[in-house]
C-alpha positions as CSV (number, residue, x, y, z in Angstrom):
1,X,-11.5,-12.8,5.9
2,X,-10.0,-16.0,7.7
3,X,-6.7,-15.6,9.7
4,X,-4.6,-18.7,9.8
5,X,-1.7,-18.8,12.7
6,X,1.1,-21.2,11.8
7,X,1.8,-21.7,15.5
8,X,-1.9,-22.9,16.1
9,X,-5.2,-24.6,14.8
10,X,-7.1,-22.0,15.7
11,X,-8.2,-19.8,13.0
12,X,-10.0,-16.4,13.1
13,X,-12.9,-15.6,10.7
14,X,-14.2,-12.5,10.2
15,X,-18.2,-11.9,10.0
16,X,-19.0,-10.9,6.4
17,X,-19.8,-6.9,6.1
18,X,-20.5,-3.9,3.4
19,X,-17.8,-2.9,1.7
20,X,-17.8,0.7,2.3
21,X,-15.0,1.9,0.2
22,X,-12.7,1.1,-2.1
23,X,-12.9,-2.1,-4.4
24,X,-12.8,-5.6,-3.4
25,X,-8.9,-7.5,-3.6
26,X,-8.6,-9.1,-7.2
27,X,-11.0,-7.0,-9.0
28,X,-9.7,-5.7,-12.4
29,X,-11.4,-2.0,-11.7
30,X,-9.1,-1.0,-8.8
31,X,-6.1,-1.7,-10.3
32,X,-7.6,0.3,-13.4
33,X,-8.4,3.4,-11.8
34,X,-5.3,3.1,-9.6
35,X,-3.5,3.4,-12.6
36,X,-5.8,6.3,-14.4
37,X,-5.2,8.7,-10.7
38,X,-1.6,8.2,-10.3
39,X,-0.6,8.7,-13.9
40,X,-1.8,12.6,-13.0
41,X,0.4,12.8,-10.3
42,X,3.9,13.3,-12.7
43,X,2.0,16.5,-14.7
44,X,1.8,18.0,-11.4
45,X,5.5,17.8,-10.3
46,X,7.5,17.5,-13.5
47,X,8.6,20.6,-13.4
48,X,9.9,20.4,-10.2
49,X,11.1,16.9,-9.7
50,X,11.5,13.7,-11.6
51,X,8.8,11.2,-10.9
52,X,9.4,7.8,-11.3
53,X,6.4,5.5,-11.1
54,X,6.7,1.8,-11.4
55,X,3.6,-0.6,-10.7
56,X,2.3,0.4,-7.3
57,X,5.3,1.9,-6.2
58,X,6.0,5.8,-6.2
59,X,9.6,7.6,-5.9
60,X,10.6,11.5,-6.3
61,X,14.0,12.5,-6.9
62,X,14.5,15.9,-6.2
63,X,18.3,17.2,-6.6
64,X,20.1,20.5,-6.5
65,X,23.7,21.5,-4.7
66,X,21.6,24.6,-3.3
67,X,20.6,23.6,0.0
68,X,18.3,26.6,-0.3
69,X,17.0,25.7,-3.2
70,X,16.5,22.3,-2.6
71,X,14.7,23.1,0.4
72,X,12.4,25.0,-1.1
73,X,12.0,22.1,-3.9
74,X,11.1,20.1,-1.4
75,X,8.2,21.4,0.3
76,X,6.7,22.9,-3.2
77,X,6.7,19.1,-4.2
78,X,4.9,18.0,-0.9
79,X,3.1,20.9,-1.5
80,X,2.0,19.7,-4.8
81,X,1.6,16.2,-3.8
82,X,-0.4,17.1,-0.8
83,X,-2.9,19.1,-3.2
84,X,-3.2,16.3,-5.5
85,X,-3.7,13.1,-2.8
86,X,-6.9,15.7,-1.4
87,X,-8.3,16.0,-4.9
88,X,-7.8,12.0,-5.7
């Protein structure tokens, strides 16, 4: 990786390494299984909350008038969501 300051001409370079995880920036299987995982995550929580997934970007709308019961929405969906970003 190089790292180019605007306010200089020096430049950092990183030595080269293993990738030990993940998959390397502009390959077309990360994206893939990105998409394959998070498409999961809405059977989990539908019944709960409404999902909206869009690209790599994730929101949850949860609503109710019930403070109670929106409370307790709430931490069943983290609960959920918690459970589901340990399996994947």
């Amino acid at each position: 990786m190089e790292i180019k300051s605007p306010n200089s001409t020096q430049n950092l370079v990183s030595d080269w390494g293993i990738l030990q995880h993940g998959f390397p920036k502009r390959s077309i299987l990360g994206p893939l299984l990105f998409l394959v995982y998070i498409n999961d995550l809405p059977l989990r929580i539908n019944f709960l909350a409404e999902p909206i997934l869009f690209a790599d970007d994730t929101s949850v709308i949860i609503f109710n008038r019930d403070y109670i019961v929106f409370s307790t929405t709430v931490n069943l969906v983290l609960a959920c969501m918690t459970e589901w970003f340990s399996a994947n």
